[in-house]
ZADO-1210 file (C-alpha; in nm, 4 decimals, padded with zeros to 6 digits):
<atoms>
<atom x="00.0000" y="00.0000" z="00.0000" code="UNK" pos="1"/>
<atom x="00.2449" y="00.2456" z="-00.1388" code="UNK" pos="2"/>
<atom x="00.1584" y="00.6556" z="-00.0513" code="UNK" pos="3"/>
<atom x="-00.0058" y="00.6115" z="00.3191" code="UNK" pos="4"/>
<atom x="00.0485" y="00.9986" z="00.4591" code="UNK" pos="5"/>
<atom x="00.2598" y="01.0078" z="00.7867" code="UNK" pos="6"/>
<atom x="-00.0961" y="00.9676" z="00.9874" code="UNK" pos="7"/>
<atom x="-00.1765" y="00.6225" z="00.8605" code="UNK" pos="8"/>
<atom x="00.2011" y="00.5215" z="00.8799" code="UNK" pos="9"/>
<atom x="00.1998" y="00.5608" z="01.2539" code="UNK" pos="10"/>
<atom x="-00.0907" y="00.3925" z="01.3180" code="UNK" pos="11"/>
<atom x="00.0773" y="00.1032" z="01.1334" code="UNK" pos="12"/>
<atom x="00.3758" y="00.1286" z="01.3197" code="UNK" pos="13"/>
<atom x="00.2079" y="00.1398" z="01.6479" code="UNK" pos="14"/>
<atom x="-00.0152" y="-00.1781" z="01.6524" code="UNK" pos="15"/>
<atom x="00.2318" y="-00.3837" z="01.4337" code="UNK" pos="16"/>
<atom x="00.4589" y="-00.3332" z="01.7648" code="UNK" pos="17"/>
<atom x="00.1865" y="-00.3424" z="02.0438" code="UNK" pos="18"/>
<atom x="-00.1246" y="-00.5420" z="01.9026" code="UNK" pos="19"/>
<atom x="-00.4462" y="-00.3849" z="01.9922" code="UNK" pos="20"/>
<atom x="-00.5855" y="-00.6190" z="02.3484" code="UNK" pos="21"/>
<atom x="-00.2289" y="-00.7799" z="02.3449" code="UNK" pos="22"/>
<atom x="-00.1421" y="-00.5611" z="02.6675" code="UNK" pos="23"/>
<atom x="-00.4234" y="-00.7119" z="02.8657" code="UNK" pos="24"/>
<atom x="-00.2405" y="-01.0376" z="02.9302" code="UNK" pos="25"/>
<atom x="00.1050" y="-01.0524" z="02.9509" code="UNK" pos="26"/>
<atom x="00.0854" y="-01.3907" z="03.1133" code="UNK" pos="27"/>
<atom x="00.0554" y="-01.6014" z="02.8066" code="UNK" pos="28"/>
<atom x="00.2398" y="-01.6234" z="02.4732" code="UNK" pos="29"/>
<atom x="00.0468" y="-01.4257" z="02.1779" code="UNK" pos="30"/>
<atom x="-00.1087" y="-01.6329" z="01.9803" code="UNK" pos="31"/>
<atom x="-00.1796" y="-01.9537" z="02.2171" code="UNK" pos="32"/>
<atom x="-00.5450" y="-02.0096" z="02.2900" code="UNK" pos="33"/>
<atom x="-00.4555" y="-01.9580" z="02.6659" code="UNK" pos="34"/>
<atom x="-00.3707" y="-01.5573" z="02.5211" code="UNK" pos="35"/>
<atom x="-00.6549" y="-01.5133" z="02.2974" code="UNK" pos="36"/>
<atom x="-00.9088" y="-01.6632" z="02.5698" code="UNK" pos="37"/>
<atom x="-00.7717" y="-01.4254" z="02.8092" code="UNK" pos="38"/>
<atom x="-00.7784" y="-01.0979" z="02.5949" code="UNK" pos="39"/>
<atom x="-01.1744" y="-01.1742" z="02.5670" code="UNK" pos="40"/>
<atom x="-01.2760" y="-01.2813" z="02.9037" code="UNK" pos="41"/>
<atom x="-01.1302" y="-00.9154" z="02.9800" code="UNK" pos="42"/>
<atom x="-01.2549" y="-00.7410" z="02.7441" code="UNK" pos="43"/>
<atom x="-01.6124" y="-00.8713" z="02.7863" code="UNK" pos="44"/>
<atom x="-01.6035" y="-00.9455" z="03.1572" code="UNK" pos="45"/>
<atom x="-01.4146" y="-00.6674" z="03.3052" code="UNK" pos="46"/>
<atom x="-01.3260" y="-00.3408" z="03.0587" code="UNK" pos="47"/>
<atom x="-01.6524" y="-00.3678" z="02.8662" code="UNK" pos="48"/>
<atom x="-01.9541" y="-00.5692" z="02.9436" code="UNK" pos="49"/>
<atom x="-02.1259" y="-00.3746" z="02.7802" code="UNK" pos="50"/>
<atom x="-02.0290" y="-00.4949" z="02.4818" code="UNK" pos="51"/>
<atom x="-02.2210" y="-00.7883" z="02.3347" code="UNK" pos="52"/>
<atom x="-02.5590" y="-00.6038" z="02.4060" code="UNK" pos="53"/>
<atom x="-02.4656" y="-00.2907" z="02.2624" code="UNK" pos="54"/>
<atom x="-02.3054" y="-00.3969" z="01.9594" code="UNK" pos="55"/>
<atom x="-02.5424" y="-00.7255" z="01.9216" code="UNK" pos="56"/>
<atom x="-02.2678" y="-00.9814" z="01.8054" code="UNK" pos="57"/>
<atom x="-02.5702" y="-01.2631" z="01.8034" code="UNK" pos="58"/>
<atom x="-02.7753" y="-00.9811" z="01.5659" code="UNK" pos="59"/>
<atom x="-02.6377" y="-01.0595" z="01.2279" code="UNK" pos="60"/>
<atom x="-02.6773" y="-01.4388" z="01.1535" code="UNK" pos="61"/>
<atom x="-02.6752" y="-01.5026" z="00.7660" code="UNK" pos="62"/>
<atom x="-02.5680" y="-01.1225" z="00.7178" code="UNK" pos="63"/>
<atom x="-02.2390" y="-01.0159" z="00.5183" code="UNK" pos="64"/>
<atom x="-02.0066" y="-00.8328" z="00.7879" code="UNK" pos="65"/>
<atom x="-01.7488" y="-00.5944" z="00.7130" code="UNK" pos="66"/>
<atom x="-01.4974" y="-00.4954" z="01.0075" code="UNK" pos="67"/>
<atom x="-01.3039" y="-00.1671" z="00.9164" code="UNK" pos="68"/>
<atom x="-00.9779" y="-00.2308" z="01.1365" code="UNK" pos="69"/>
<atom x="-01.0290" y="-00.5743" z="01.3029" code="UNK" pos="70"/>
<atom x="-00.6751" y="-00.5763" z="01.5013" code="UNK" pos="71"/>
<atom x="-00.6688" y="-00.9369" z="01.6509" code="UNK" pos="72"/>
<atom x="-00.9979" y="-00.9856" z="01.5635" code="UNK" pos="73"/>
<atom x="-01.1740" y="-01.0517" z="01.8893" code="UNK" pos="74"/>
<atom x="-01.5212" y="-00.8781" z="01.8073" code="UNK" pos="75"/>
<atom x="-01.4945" y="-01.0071" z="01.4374" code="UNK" pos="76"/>
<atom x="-01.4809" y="-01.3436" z="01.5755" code="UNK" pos="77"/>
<atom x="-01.8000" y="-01.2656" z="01.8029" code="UNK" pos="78"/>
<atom x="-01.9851" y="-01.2258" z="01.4883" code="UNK" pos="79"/>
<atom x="-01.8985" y="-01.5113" z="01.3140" code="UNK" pos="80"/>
<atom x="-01.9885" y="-01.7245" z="01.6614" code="UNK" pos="81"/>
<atom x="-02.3352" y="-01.5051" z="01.5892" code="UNK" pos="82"/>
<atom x="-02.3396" y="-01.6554" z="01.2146" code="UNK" pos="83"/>
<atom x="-02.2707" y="-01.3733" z="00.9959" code="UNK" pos="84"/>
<atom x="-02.0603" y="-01.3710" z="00.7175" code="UNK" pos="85"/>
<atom x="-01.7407" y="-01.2226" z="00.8144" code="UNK" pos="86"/>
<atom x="-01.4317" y="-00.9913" z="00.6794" code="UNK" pos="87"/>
<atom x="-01.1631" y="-00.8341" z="00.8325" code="UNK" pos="88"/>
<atom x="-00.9635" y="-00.5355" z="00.7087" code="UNK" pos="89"/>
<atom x="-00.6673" y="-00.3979" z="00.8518" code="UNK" pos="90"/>
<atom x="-00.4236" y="-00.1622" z="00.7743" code="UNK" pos="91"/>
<atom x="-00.1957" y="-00.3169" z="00.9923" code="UNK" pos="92"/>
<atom x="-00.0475" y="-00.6677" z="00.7884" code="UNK" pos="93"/>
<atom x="00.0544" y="-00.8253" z="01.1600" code="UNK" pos="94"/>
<atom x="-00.2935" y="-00.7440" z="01.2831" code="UNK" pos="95"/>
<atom x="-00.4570" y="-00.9525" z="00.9650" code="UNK" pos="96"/>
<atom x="-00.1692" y="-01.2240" z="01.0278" code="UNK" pos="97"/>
<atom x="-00.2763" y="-01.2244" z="01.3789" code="UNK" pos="98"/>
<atom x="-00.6592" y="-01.2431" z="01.3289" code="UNK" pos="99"/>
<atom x="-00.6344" y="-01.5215" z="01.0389" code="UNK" pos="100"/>
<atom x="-00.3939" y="-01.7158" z="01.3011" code="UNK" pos="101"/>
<atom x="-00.7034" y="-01.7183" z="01.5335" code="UNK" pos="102"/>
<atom x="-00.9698" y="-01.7939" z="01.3259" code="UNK" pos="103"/>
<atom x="-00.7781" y="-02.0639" z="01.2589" code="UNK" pos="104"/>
<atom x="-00.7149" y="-02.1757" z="01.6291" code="UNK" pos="105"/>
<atom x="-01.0880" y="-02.1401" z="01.6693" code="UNK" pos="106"/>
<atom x="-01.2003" y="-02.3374" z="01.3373" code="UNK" pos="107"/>
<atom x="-01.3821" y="-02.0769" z="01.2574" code="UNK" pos="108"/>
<atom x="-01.4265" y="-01.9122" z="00.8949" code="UNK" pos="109"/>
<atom x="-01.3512" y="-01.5873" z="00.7665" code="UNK" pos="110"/>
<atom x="-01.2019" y="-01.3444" z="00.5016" code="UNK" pos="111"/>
<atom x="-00.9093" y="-01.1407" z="00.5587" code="UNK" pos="112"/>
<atom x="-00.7598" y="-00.8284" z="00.3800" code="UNK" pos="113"/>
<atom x="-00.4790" y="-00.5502" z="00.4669" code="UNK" pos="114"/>
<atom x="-00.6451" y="-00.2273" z="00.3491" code="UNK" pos="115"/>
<atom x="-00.7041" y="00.1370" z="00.4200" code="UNK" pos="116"/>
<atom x="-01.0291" y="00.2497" z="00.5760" code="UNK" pos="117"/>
<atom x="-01.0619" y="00.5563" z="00.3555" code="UNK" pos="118"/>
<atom x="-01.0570" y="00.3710" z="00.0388" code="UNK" pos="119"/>
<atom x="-01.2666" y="00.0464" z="00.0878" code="UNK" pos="120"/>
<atom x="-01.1364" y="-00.2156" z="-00.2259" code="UNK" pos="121"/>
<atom x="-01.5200" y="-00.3455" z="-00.2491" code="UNK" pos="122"/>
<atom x="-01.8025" y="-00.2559" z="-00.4537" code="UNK" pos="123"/>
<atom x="-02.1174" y="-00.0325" z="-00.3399" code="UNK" pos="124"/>
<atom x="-02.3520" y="-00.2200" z="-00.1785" code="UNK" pos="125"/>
<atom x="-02.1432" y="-00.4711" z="-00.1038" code="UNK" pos="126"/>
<atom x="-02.2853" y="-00.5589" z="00.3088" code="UNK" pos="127"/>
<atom x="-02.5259" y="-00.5796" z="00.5015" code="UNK" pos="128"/>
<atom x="-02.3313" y="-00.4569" z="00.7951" code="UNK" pos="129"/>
<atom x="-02.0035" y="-00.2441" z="00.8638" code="UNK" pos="130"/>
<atom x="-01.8178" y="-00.2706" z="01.2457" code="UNK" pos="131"/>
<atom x="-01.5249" y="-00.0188" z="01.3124" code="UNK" pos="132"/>
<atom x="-01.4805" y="-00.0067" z="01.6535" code="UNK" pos="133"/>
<atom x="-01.2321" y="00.2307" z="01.7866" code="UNK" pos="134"/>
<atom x="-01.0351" y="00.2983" z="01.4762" code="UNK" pos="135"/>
<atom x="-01.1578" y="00.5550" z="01.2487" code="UNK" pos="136"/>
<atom x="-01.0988" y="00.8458" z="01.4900" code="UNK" pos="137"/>
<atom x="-00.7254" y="00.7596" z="01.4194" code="UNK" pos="138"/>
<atom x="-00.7864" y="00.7845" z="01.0216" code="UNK" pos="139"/>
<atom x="-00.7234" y="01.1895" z="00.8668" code="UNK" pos="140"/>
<atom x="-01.0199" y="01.1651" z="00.7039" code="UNK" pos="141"/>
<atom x="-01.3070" y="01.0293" z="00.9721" code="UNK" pos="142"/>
<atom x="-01.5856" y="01.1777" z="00.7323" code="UNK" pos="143"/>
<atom x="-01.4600" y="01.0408" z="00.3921" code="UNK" pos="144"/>
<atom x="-01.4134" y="00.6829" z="00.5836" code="UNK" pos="145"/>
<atom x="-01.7553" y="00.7152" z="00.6789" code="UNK" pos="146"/>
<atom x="-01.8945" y="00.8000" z="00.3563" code="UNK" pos="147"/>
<atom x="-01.7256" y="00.4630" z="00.2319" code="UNK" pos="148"/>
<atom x="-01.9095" y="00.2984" z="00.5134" code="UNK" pos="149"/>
<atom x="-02.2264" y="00.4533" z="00.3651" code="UNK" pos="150"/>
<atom x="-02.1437" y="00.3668" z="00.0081" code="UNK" pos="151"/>
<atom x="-02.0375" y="-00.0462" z="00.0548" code="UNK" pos="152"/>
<atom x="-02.3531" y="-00.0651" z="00.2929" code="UNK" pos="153"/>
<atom x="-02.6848" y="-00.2303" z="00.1003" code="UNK" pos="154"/>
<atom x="-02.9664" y="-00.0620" z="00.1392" code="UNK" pos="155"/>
<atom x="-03.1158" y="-00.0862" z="00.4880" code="UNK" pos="156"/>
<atom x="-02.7822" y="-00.2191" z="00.5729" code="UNK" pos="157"/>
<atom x="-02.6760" y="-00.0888" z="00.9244" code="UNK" pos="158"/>
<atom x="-02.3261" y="00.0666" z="01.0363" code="UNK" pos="159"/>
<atom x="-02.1855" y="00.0323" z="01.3619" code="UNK" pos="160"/>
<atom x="-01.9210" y="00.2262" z="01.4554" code="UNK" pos="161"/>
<atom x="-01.7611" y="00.3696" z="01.8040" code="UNK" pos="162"/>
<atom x="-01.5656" y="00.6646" z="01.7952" code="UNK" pos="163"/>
<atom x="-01.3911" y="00.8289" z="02.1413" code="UNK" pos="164"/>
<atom x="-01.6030" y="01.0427" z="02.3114" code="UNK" pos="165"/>
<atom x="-01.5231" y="01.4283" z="02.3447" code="UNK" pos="166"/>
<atom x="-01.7673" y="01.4909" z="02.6240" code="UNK" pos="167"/>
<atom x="-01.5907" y="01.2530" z="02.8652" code="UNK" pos="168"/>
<atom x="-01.4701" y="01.1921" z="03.1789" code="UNK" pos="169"/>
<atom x="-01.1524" y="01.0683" z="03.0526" code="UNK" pos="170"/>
<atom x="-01.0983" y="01.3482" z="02.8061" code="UNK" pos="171"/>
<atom x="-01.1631" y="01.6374" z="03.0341" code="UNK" pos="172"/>
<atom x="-01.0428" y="01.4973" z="03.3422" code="UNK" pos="173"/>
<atom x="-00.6862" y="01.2805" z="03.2126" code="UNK" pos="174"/>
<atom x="-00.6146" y="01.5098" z="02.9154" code="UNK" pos="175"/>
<atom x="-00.7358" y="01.8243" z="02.9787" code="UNK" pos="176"/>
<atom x="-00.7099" y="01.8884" z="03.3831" code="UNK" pos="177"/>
<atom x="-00.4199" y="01.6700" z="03.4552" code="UNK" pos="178"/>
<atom x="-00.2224" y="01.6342" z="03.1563" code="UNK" pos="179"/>
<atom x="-00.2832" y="01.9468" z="02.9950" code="UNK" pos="180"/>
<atom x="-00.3956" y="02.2127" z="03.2654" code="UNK" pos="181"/>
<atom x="-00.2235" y="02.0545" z="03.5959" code="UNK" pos="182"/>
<atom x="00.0590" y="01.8923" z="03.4114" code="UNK" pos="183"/>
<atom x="00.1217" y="02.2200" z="03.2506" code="UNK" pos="184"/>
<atom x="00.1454" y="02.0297" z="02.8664" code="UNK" pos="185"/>
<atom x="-00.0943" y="02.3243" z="02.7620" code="UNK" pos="186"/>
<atom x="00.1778" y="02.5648" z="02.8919" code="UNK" pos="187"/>
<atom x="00.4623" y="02.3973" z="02.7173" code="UNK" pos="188"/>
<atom x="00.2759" y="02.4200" z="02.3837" code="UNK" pos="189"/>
<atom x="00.1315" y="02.0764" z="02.3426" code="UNK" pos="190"/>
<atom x="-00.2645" y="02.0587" z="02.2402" code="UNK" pos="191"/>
<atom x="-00.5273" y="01.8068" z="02.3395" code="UNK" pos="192"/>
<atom x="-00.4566" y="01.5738" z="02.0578" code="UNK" pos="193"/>
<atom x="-00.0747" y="01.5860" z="02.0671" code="UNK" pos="194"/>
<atom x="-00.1354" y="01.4831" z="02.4458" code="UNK" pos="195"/>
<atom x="-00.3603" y="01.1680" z="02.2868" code="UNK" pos="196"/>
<atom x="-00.1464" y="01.0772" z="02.0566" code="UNK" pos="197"/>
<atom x="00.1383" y="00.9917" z="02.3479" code="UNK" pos="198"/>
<atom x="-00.0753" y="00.8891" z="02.6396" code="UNK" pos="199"/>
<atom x="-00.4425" y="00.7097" z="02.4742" code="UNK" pos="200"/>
<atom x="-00.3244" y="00.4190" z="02.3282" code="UNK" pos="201"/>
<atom x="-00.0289" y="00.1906" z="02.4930" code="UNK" pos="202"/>
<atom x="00.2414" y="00.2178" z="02.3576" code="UNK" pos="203"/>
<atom x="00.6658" y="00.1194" z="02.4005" code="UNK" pos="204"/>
<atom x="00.7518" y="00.3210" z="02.1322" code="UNK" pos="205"/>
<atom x="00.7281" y="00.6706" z="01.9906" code="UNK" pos="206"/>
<atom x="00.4728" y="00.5393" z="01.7129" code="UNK" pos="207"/>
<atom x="00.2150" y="00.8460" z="01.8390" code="UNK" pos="208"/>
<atom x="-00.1023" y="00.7307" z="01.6319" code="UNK" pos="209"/>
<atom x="-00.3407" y="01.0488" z="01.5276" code="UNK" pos="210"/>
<atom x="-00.6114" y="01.0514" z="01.7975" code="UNK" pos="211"/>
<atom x="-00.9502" y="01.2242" z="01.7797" code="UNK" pos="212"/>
<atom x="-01.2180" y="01.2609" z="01.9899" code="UNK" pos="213"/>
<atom x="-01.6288" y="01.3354" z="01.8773" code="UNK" pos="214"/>
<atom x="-01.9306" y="01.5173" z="02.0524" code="UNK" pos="215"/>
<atom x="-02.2696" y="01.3095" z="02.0355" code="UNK" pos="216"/>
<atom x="-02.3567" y="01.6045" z="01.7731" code="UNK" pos="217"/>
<atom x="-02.0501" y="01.6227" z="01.5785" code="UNK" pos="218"/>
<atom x="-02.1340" y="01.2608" z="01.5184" code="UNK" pos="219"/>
<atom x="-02.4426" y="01.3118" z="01.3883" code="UNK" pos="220"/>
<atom x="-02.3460" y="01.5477" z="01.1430" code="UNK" pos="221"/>
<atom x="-02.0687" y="01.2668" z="01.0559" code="UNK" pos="222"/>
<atom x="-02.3600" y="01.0073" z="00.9979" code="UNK" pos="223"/>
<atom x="-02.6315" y="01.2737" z="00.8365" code="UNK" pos="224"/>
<atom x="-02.6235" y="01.0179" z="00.5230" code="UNK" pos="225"/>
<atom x="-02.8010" y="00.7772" z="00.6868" code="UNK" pos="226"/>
<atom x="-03.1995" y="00.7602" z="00.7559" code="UNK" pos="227"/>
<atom x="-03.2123" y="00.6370" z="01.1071" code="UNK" pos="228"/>
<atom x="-02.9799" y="00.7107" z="01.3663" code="UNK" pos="229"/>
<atom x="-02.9062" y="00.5731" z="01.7192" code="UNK" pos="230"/>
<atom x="-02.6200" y="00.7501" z="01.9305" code="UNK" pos="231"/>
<atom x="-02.4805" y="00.5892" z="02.2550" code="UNK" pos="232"/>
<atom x="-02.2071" y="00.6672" z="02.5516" code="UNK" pos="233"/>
<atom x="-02.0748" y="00.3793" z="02.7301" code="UNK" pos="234"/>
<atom x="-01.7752" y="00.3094" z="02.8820" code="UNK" pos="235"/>
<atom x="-01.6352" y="00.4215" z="03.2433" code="UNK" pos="236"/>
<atom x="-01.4617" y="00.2042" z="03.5091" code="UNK" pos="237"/>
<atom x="-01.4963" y="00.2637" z="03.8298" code="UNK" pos="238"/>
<atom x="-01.1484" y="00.2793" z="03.8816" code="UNK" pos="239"/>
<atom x="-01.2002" y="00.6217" z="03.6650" code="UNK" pos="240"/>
<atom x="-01.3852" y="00.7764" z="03.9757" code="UNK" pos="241"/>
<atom x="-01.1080" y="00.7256" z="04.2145" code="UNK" pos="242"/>
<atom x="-01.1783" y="00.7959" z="04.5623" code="UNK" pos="243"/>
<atom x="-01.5632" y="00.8821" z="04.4587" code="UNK" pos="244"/>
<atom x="-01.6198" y="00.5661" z="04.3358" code="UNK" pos="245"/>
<atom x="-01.7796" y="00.4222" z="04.7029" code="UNK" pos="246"/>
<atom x="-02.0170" y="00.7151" z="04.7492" code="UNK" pos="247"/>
<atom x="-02.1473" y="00.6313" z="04.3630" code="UNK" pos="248"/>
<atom x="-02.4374" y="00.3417" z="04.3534" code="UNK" pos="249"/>
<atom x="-02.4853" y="00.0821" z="04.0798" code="UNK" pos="250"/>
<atom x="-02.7756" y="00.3153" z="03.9495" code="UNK" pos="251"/>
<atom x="-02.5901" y="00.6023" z="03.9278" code="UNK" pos="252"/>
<atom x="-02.2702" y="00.4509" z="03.8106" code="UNK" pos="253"/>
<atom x="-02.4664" y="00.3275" z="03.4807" code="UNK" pos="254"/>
<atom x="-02.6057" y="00.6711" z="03.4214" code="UNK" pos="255"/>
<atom x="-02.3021" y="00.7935" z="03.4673" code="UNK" pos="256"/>
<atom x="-02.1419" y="00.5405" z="03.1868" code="UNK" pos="257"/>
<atom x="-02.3981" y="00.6454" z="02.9130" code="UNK" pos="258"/>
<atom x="-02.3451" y="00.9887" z="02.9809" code="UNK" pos="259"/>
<atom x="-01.9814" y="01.0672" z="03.0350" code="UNK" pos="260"/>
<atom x="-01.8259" y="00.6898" z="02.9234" code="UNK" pos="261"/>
<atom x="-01.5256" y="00.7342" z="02.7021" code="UNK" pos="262"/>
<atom x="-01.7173" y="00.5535" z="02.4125" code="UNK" pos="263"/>
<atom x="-02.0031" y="00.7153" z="02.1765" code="UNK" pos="264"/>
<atom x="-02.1288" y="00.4535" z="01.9529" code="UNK" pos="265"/>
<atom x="-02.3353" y="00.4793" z="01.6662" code="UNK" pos="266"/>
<atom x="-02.6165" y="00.2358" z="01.5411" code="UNK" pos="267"/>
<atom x="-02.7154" y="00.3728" z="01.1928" code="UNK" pos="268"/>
<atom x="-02.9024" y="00.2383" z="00.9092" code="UNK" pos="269"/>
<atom x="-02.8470" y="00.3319" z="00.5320" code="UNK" pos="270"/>
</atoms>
């Protein structure tokens, strides 16, 4: 993929060297069953269990699937446990290497490409469902990828697609009070996104992905194409509250998670 800009080369760089979920368990060897079992009882059990309601992996049965930047494949496979037809793009070629080793492991079926986001390789109406989840805010061109979304979708297809929230507890309290204000990056010169780019995703290397981060409206005027759309926040460990977190009840906790979670997560239909 000759003539990725500086952006997209960086975001290559940084999950070929730290595989998106591979810093959850450090335990077992990536690419054993024991690792891959781990990264999703986590994910599912502990960061986000949320998840499988929200983005209804059991929905899709008998559906063509499209995952724009499937990583090590962990939801992708969800899906194809639900039945749908599955295939995973990736700019990344160890993240496709990765997620075709553990379909494999798993015996279960799917099709695999390296590709940019931006510039989908399939014809229109090509799905019946698209999945990015986490990964366009780091592509320059959020609102062109979506428009590709738009275009490969069937009609009546539905999109399903989680950006980073701006309205967040994590962006306003990490980046902007204690980073930027109270850590005085601000003062030295450094904005909100340079501060992303170094501290949002792990990293042990000076990759420094593009981050971006979307209001509930600036996503709807990212997803005005489509007739019918749902927006969602989700999101927040308790952890995040720090010493608040024991005067905060289950009830309140869960508003609290659709409201300021670090995740807004669209449901739309073409």
């Amino acid at each position: 993929m000759a003539g990725l800009t500086q952006e997209k080369l960086r975001a290559r760089e940084q999950w070929g060297q730290d595989p998106c979920g591979a810093v959850y368990d450090r335990e077992h060897e990536l690419g054993t069953r024991e690792f891959f079992d781990e990264v999703e009882r986590y994910r599912y059990k502990e960061y986000a269990p949320w998840m499988p309601r929200v983005m209804e992996f059991e929905r899709f049965r008998g559906a063509r699937l499209l995952e724009i930047g499937c990583g090590m494949g962990t939801d992708l496979l969800q899906f194809a446990r639900g039945g749908a037809y599955c295939t995973g793009i990736d700019l990344t070629p160890r993240s496709i290497e990765i997620t075709r080793h553990r379909f494999k492991l798993y015996g279960a079926d799917a099709s695999f490409m390296i590709s940019d986001g931006e510039h989908l390789p399939f014809r229109s109406e090509s799905f019946d469902v698209v999945y990015s989840n986490g990964v366009l805010h780091h592509t320059p061109d959020t609102a062109g990828a979506i428009r590709e979304v738009h275009r490969v979708l069937r009609p009546d297809g539905v999109a399903k697609i989680m950006l980073y929230h701006r309205n967040s507890l994590n962006y306003w309290v990490e980046i902007v009070l204690r980073r930027g204000v109270l850590g005085l990056e601000f003062l030295g010169g450094r904005s909100a996104e340079e501060i992303m780019s170094r501290v949002i995703e792990f990293s042990d290397h000076e990759a420094r992905p593009l981050v971006k981060v979307y209001s509930r409206k600036e996503v709807r005027e990212l997803f005005k194409m489509f007739k019918d759309v749902r927006v969602e926040v989700e999101q927040l460990m308790r952890s995040e509250l720090r010493i608040l977190s024991p005067l905060v009840s289950d009830s309140m906790f869960d508003r609290l998670c659709k409201s300021i979670g670090w995740n807004v997560i669209v449901t739309a239909k073409k």
